[in-house]
C-alpha positions as CSV (number, residue, x, y, z in Angstrom):
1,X,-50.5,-12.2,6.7
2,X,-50.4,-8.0,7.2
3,X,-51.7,-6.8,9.9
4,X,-52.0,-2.8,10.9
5,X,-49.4,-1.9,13.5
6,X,-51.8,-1.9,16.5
7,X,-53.1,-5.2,16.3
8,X,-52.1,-7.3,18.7
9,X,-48.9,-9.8,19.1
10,X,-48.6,-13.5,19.5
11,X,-49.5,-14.2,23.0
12,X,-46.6,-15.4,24.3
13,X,-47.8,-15.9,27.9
14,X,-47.4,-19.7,27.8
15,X,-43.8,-19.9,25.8
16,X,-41.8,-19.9,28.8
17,X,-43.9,-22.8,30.0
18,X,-42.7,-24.9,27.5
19,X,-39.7,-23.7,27.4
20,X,-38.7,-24.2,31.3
21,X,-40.2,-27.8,30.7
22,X,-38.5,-28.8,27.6
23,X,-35.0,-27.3,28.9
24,X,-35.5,-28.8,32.4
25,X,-36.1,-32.6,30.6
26,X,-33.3,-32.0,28.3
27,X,-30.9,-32.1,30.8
28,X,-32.8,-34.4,33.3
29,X,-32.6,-37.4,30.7
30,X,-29.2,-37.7,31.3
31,X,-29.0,-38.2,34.7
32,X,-29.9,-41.1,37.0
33,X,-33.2,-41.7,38.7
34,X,-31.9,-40.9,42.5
35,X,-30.5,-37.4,41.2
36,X,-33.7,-36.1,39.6
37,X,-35.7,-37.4,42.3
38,X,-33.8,-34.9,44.3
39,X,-33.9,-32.2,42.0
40,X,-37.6,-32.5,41.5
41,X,-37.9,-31.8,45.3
42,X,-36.0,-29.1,45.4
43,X,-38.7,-27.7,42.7
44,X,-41.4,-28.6,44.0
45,X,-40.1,-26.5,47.6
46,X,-39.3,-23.8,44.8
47,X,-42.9,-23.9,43.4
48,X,-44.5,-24.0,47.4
49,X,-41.9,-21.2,48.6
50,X,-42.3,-18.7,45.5
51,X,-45.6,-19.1,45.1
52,X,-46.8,-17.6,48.6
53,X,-44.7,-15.1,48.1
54,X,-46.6,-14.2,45.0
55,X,-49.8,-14.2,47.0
56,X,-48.6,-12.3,50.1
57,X,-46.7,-9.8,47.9
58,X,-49.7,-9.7,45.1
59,X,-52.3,-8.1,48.0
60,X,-49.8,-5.5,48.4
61,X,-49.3,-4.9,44.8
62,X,-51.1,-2.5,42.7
63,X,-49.6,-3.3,39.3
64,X,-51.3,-6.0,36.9
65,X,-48.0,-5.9,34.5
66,X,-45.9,-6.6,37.3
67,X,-47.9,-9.8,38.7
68,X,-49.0,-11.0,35.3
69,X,-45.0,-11.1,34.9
70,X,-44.5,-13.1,38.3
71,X,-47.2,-15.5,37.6
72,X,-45.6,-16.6,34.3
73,X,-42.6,-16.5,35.6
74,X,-44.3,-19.0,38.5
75,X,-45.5,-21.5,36.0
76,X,-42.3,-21.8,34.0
77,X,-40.9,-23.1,37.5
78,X,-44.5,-25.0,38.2
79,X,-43.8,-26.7,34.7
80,X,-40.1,-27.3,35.2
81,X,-40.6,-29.1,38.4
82,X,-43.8,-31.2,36.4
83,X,-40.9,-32.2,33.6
84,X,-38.2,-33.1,35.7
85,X,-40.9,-35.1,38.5
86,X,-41.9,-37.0,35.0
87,X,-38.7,-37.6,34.0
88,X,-37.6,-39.0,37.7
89,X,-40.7,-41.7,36.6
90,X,-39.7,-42.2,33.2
91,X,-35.7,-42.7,34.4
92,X,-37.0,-45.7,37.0
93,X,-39.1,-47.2,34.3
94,X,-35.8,-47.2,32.9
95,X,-33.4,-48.7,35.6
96,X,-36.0,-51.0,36.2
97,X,-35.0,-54.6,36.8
98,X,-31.2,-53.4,36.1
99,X,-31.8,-52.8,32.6
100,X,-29.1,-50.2,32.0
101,X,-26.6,-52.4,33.9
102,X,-27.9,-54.9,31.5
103,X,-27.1,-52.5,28.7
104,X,-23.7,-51.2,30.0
105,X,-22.4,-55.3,30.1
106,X,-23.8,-56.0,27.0
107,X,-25.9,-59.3,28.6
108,X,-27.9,-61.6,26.8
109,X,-31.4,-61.4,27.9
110,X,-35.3,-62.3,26.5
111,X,-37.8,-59.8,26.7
112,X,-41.3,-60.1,25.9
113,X,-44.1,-57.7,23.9
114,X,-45.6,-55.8,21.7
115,X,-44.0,-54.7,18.1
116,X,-44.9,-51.0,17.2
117,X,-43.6,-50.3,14.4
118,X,-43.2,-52.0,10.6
119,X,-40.1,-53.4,9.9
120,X,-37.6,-50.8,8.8
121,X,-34.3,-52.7,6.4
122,X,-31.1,-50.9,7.7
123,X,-29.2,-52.7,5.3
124,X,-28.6,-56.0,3.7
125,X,-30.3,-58.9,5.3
126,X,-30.9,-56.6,8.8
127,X,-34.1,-54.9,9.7
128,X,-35.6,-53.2,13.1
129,X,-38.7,-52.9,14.9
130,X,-39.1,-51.0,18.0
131,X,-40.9,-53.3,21.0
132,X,-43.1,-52.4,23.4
133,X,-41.5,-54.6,26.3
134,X,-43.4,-55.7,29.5
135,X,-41.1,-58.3,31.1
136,X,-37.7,-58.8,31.1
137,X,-35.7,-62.5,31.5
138,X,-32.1,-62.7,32.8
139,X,-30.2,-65.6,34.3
140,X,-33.9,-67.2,34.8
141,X,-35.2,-64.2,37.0
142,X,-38.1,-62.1,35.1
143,X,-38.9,-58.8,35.9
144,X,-41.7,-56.7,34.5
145,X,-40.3,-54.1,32.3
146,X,-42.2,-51.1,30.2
147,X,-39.6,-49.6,28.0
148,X,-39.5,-49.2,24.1
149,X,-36.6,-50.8,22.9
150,X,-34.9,-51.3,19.1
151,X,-34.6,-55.0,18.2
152,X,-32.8,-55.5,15.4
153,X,-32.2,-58.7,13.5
154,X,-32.6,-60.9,10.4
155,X,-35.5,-62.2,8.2
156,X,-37.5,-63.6,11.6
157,X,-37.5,-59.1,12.4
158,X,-38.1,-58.2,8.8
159,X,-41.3,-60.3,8.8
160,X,-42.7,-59.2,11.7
161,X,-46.4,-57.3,11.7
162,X,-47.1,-54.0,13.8
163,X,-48.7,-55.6,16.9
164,X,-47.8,-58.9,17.0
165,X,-47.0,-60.3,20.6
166,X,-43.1,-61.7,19.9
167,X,-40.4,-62.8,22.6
168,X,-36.9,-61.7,21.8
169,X,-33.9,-63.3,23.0
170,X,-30.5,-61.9,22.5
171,X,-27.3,-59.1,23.4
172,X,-28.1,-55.7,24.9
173,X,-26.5,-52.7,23.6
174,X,-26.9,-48.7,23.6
175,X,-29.8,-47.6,21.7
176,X,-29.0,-45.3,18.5
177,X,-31.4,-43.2,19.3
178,X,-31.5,-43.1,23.2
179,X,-34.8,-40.7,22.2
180,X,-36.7,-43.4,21.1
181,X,-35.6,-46.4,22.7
182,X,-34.5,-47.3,26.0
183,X,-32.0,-50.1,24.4
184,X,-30.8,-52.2,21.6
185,X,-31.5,-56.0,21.5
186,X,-29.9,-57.7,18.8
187,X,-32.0,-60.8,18.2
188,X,-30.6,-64.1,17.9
189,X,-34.0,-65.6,18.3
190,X,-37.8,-64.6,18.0
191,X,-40.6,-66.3,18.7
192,X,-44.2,-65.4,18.0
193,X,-46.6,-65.3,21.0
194,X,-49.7,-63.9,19.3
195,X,-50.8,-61.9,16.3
196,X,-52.0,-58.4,15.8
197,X,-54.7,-56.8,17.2
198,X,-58.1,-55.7,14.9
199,X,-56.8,-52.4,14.6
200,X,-53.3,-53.1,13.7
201,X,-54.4,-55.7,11.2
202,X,-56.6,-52.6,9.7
203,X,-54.0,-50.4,9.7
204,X,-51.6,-52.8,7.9
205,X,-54.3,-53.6,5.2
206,X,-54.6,-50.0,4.5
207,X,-51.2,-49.4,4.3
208,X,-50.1,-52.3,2.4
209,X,-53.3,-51.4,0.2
210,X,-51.6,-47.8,-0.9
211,X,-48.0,-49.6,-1.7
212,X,-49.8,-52.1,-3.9
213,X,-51.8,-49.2,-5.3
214,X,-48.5,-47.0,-6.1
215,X,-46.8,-50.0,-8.1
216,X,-47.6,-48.6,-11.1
217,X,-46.0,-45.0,-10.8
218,X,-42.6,-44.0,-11.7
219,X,-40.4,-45.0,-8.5
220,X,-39.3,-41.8,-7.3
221,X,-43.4,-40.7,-7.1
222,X,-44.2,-44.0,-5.6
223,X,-41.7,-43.5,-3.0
224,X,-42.5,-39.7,-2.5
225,X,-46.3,-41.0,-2.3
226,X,-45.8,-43.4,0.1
227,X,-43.9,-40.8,1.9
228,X,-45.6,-38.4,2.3
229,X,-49.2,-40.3,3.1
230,X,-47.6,-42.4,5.6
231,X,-44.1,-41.5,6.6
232,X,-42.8,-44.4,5.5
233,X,-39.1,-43.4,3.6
234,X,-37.8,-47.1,2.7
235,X,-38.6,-47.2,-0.9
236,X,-37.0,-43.7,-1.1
237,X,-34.0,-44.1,-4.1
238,X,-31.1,-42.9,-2.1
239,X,-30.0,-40.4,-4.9
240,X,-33.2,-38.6,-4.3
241,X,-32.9,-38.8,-0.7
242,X,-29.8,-36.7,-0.9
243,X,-30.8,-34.3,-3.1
244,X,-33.8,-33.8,-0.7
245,X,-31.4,-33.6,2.2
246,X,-29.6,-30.8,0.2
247,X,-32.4,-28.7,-0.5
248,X,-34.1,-29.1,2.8
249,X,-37.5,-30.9,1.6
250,X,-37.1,-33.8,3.4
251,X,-40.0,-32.4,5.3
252,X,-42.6,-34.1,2.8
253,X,-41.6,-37.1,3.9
254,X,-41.3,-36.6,7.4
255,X,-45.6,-36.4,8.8
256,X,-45.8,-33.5,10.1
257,X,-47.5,-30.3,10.6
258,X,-48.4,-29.4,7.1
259,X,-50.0,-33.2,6.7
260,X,-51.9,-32.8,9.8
261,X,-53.2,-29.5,8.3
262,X,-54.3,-31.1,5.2
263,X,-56.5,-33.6,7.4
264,X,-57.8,-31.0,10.0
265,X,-58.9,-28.8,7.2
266,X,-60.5,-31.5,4.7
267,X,-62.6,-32.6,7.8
268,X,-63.4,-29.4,8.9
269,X,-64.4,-28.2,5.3
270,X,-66.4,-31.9,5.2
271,X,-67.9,-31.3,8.6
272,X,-68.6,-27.2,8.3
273,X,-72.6,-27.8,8.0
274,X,-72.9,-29.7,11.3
275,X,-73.4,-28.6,14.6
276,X,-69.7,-27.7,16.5
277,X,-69.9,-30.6,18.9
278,X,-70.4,-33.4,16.7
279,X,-68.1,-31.2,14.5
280,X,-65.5,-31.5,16.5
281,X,-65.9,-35.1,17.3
282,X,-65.7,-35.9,13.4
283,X,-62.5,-33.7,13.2
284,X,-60.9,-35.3,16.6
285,X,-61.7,-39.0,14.8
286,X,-60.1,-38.1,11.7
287,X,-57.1,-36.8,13.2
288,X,-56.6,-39.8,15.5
289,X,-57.3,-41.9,12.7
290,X,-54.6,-40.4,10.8
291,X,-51.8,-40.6,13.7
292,X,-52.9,-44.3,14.0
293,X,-52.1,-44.9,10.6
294,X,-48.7,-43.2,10.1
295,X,-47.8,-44.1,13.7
296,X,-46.9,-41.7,17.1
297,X,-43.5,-40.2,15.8
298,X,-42.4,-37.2,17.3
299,X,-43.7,-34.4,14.9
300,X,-46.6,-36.3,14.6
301,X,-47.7,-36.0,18.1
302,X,-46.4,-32.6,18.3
303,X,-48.8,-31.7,15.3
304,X,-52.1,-34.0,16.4
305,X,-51.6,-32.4,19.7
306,X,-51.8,-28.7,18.8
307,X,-54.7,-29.6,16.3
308,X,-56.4,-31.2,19.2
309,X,-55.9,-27.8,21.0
310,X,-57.5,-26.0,18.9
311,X,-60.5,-28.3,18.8
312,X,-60.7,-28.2,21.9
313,X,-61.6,-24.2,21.6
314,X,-63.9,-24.3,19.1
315,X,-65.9,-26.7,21.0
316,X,-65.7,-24.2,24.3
317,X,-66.5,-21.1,21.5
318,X,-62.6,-20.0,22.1
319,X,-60.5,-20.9,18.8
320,X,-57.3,-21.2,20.0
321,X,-54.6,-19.0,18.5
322,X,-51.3,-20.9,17.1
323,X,-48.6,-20.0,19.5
324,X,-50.4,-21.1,22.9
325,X,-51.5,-24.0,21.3
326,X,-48.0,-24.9,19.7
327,X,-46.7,-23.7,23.4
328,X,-49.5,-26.0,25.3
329,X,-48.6,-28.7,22.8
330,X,-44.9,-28.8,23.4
331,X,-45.2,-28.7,26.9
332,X,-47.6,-31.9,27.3
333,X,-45.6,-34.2,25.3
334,X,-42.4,-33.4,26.7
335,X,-44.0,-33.8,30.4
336,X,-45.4,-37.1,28.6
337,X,-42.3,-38.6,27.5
338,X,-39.2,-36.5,28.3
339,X,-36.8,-37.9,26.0
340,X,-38.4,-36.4,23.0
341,X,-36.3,-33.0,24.4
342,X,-33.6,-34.1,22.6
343,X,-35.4,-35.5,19.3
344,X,-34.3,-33.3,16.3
345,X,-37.2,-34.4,14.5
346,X,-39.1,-32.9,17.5
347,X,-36.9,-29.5,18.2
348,X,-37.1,-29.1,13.9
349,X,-41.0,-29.8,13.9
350,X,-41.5,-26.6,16.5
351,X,-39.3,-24.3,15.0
352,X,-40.4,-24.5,12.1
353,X,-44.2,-24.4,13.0
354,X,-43.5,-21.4,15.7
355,X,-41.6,-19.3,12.7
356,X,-44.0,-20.1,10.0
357,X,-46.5,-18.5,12.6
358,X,-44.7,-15.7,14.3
359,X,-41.7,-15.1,11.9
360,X,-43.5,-15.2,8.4
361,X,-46.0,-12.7,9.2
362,X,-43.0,-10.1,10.5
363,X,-41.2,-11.2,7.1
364,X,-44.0,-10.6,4.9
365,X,-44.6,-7.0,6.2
366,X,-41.1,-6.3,5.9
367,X,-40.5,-7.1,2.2
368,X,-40.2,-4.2,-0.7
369,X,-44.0,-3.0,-1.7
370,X,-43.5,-3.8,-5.4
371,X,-44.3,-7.7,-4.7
372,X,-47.3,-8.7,-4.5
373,X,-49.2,-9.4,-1.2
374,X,-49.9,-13.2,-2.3
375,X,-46.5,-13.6,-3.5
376,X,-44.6,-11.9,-0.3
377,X,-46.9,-14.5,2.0
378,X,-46.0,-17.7,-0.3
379,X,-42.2,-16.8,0.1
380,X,-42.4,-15.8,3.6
381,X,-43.2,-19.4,5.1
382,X,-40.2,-21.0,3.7
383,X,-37.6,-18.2,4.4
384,X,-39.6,-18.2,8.2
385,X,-38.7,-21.9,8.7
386,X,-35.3,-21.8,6.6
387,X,-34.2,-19.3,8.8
388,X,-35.6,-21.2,12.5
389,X,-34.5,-24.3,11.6
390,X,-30.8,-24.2,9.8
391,X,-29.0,-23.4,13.3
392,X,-29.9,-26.5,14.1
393,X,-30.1,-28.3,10.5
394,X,-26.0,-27.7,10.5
395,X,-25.6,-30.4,13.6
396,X,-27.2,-32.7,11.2
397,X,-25.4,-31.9,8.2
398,X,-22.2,-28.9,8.7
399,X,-23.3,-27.5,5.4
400,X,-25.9,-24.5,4.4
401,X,-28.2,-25.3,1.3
402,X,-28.2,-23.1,-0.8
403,X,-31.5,-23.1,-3.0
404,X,-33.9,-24.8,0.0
405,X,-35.9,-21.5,-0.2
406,X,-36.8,-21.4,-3.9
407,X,-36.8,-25.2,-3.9
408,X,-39.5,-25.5,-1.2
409,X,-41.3,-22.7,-2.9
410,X,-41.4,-24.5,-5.9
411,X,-42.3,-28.0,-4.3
412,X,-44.8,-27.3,-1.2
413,X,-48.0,-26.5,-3.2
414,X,-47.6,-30.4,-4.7
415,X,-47.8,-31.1,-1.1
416,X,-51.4,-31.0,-0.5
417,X,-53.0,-32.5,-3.6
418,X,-50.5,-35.5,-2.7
419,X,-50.8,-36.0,0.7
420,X,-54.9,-35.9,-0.3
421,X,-54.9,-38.0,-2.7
422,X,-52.7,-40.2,-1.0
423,X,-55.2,-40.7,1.9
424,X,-58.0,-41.6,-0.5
425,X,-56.2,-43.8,-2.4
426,X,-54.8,-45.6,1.0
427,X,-58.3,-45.6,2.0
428,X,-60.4,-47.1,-1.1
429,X,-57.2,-49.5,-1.8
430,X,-58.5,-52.4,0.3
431,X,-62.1,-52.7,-1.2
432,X,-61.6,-51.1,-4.6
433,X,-57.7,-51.5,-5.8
434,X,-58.4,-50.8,-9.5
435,X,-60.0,-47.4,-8.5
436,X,-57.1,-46.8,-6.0
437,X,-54.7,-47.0,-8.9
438,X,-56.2,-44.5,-10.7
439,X,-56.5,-42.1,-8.0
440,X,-52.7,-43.2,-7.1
441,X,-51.8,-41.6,-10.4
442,X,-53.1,-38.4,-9.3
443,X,-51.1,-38.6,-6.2
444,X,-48.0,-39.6,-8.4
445,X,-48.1,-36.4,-10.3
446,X,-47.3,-34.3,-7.6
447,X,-45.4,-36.6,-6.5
448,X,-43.5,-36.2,-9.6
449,X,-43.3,-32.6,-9.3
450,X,-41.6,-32.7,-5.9
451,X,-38.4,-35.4,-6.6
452,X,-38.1,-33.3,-10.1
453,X,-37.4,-30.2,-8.2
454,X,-35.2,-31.8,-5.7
455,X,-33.1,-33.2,-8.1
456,X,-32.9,-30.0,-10.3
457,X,-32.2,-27.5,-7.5
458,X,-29.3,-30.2,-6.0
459,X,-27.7,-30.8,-8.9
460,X,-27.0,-27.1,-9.6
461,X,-24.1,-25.5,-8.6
462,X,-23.1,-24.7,-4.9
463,X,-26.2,-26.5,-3.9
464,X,-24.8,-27.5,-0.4
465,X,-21.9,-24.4,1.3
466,X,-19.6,-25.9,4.1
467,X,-20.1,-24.9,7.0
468,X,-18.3,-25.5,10.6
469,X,-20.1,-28.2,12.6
470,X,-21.4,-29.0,15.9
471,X,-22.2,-26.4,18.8
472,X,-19.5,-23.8,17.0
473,X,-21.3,-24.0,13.8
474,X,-25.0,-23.8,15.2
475,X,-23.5,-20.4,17.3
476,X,-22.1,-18.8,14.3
477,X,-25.1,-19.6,12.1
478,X,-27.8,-18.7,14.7
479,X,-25.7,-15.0,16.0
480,X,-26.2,-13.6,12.6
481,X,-29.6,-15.2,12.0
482,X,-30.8,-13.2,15.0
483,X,-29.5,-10.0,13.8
484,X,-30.9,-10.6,10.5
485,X,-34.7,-11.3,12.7
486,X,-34.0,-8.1,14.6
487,X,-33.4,-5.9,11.3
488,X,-36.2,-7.9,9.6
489,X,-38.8,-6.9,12.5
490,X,-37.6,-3.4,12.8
491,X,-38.6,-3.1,9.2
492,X,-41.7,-4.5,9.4
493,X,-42.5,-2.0,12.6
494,X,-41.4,1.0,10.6
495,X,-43.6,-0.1,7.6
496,X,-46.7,-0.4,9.7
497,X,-46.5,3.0,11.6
């Protein structure tokens, strides 16, 4: 992670891209299509007005610093008025048909389409599954309709398959997670229209081939398993999903950047003897495969798109460095679906992968000479992402944990050997399930390792220090966190000179 002090910086050049975009969407969600319509035209003049003035002023101009500045500050605005002219489209997909009239007078209504996700038990005798609606029924009038929305109901939900064509009839209500759906439809009746598709009935064979597979291990490493192959957190004990909370690993259970690492460097290891194209094709498969699998959650996307970034320049002979590509990344999916602005799954997933790569290097230099170079790199990452994320982490949970850092320290390295052996295991589990078992085991012992040093590490002392929620908490914990970067990154300069 050292580098000498005149090496180069992150190139930030694309940063305040995203960052214009992502802010722009943020607020843009929460208005109403006519309003961002409007505002979107006003960017787009914006865009036209300031950017010949960049060209007439640029002839004129003699210094490159000067007009590199302008021009990045011209695409911030270029990608603003991109996010807010996508979230105009996305808000009347929305309002379509009078669905959030619908929502706001809570009407009964049947909707038809396509279930994306497995069922998920919220408690006793309810589950959800999020549908991909295409019409929309009211009072006998149907309207076509292309919104995500939670349906929640009984056992005629909780036995519904990922890609089964379904009608729904029952109340509209606010979705939980606005985010992710566009409204809640609590079913009173569903009614099958057509099973899953080839590949959703392969990817439900291969993942209900690695939970038959795990049924054998202790339950805390068949949840964690499960967890962290495919995202999937029901079988997690609730005990150990609190102690994870508190020590800031639920991470390993949330598919993210680390697991789309693990894929993207096994197939690149796999693939290293073959020409780059087909190289990259191989890579590109496996990664899609892997999304497909686990399913298009926030961080997930995030992750598989900032892999595919990077594929993209090794196949053009330009391997992309980490912060355009997490920059590049961030900006296309919020200009692909706005709402995940305000996902904290997706604000934590960036963070965390923009600190491990800009912050942990800086942190690394800075520490005292007498540790080791291996050992200041390994502590680094989780102090880098400890430090990024728990402003935001406390509008979650208005408390600071204590041992996260040695606790993620001590439980990351089980991550890969899991999350490996998970796949295979997933994989072979349909065709050979005896050998699946045995390779589950594998899995299972890191598994193991992980829950055992959650449940250590929360049960100490002073694991979890109160803190002040909300917006007042996130200031007071962020002001001094900067500080703390600032000093950090001084020390680091001094050391390298």
């Amino acid at each position: 992670m050292r580098r000498s002090g005149n090496a180069p910086g992150p190139d930030l050049r694309l940063v305040p891209a995203a960052v214009a975009a992502w802010g722009a969407a943020a607020v843009a969600v929460a208005g109403n299509p006519q309003s961002v319509r409007t505002a979107t035209v006003i960017a787009a003049v914006l865009v036209i007005l300031t950017g010949a003035w960049i060209v007439t002023t640029g002839r004129r101009r003699a210094r490159v610093r000067a007009g590199t500045v302008l021009a990045t500050a011209w695409l911030a605005l270029v990608a603003a008025a991109v996010a807010l002219a996508s979230t105009a489209a996305g808000l009347t997909v929305r309002h379509a048909g009078g669905l959030q009239d619908l929502v706001t007078d809570a009407s009964v209504v049947s909707m038809t389409g396509v279930v994306r996700t497995e069922p998920s038990v919220v408690d006793r005798g309810t589950a959800t599954v999020a549908l991909a609606a295409d019409t929309l029924t009211h009072r006998g009038r149907t309207t076509r309709s292309h919104v995500t929305v939670e349906v929640r109901g009984g056992t005629d939900v909780a036995h519904l398959d990922p890609g089964a064509r379904v009608q729904v009839s029952g109340q509209l209500s606010a979705p939980w997670r606005p985010y992710d759906h566009a409204a809640r439809l609590t079913a009173s009746t569903v009614q099958p229209l057509g099973p899953a598709g080839p590949v959703d009935r392969v990817v439900l064979t291969v993942r209900t081939g690695l939970r038959e597979a795990t049924d054998g291990l202790h339950p805390d490493a068949r949840a964690l398993v499960v967890g962290a192959t495919l995202g999937d957190t029901r079988t997690v004990p609730p005990d150990l999903a609190e102690a994870m909370r508190t020590v800031s690993l639920t991470h390993v259970t949330a598919v993210s950047g680390a697991h789309l690492a693990v894929v993207t460097a096994t197939a690149m290891a796999l693939t290293s003897w073959l020409r780059t194209p087909v190289r990259v094709v191989l890579c590109a498969s496996a990664l899609t495969g892997f999304v497909v699998l686990v399913g298009p959650q926030p961080s997930v996307l995030r992750a598989g798109s900032m892999a595919a970034v990077m594929l993209v320049g090794l196949l053009v002979g330009r391997p992309s460095k980490a912060v355009p590509a997490l920059a590049t990344a961030a900006l296309v999916l919020v200009v692909v679906d706005p709402w995940m602005s305000r996902s904290f799954g997706f604000v934590l997933s960036v963070l965390a992968t923009a600190s491990i790569v800009m912050l942990a290097p800086v942190l690394s230099r800075a520490a005292p000479s007498v540790v080791p170079g291996p050992l200041r790199d390994v502590l680094a990452v989780p102090v880098a992402a400890q430090l990024a994320c728990q402003p935001v982490l406390v509008l979650l949970q208005p408390a600071l944990g204590l041992y996260a850092v040695p606790a993620n320290v001590l439980a990351v390295p089980a991550l890969l050997p899991t999350t490996l052996l998970g796949l295979v295991t997933a994989l072979v589990a349909p065709w050979a399930p005896g050998a699946a078992a045995v390779i589950a085991h594998g899995a299972g012992a890191g598994a193991w390792w992980i829950a055992t040093v959650a449940r250590f590490f929360a049960g100490l002392p002073g694991a979890l220090i109160p803190w002040p929620g909300g917006a007042v908490g996130a200031a007071l914990l962020a002001l001094p966190t900067v500080m703390l970067v600032g000093w950090v990154t001084e020390c680091a300069h001094r050391r390298d000179r």
